[in-house]
C-alpha positions as CSV (number, residue, x, y, z in Angstrom):
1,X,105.6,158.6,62.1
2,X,102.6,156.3,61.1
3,X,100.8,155.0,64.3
4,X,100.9,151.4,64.4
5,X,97.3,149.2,65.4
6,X,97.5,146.1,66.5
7,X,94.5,144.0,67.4
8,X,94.8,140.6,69.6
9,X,92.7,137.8,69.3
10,X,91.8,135.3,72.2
11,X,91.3,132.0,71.9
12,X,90.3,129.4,74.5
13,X,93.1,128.0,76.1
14,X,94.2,124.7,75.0
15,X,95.6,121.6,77.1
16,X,99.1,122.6,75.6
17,X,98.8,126.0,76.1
18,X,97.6,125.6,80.0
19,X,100.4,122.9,81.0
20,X,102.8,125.9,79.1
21,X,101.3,129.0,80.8
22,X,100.7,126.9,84.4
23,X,104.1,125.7,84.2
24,X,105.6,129.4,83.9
25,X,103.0,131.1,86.2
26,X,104.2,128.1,89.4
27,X,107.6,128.7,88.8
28,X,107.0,132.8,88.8
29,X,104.3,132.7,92.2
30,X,106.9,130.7,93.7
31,X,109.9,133.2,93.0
32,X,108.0,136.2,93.9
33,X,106.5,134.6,97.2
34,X,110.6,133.7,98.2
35,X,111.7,137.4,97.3
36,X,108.6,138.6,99.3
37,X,110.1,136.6,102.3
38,X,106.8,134.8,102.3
39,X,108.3,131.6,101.6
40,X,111.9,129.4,101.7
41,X,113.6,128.7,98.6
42,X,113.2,124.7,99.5
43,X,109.3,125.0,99.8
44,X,108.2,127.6,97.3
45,X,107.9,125.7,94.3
46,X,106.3,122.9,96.3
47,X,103.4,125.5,97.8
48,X,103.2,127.5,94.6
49,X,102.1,124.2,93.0
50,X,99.9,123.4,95.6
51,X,98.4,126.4,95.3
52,X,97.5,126.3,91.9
53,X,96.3,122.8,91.8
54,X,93.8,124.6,94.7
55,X,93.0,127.3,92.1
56,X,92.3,125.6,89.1
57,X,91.8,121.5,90.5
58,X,90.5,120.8,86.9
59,X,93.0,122.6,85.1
60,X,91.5,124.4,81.8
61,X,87.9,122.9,82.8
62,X,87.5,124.4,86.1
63,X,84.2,125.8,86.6
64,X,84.1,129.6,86.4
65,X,87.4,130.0,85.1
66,X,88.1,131.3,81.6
67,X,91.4,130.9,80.2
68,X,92.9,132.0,77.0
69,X,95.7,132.4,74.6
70,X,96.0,136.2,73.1
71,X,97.6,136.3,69.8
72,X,98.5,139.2,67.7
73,X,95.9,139.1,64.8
74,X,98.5,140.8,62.6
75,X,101.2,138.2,62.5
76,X,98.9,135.5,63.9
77,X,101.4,134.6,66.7
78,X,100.7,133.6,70.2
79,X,101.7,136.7,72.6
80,X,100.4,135.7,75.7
81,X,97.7,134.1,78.1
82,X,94.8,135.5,80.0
């Protein structure tokens, strides 16, 4: 069998990308912090936000954050975020 090499390449996140990724990573907090018993269903998504808007207050242009799309060089398609 012939081993198979894949090399990603990042890219900084764009505005699109962030409201994507943010939009998937509220909704996932939020589940994991209700099946941790951490939070109610009713006030998860609300807190998750919250929580997020705390992390990253200016979004993709918070200071000391770096944010960005990882695409497989290969097939030159978007495979994730970091």
């Amino acid at each position: 069998m012939e081993e198979v090499i894949t090399i990603v390449k990042l890219e900084k996140m764009t505005k699109f990308d962030f409201d994507h990724y943010k939009s998937i990573a509220v909704n996932s907090y939020a589940i994991e912090k209700v099946k941790a018993g951490a939070w109610t269903v009713e006030e998860a998504y609300k807190l998750s936000k919250e929580t997020f808007n705390k992390l990253l207050p200016n979004n993709i242009e918070t200071e000391g954050q770096c944010l960005y799309s990882i695409f497989d060089n290969d097939k030159n398609i978007k495979v994730g975020y970091l």
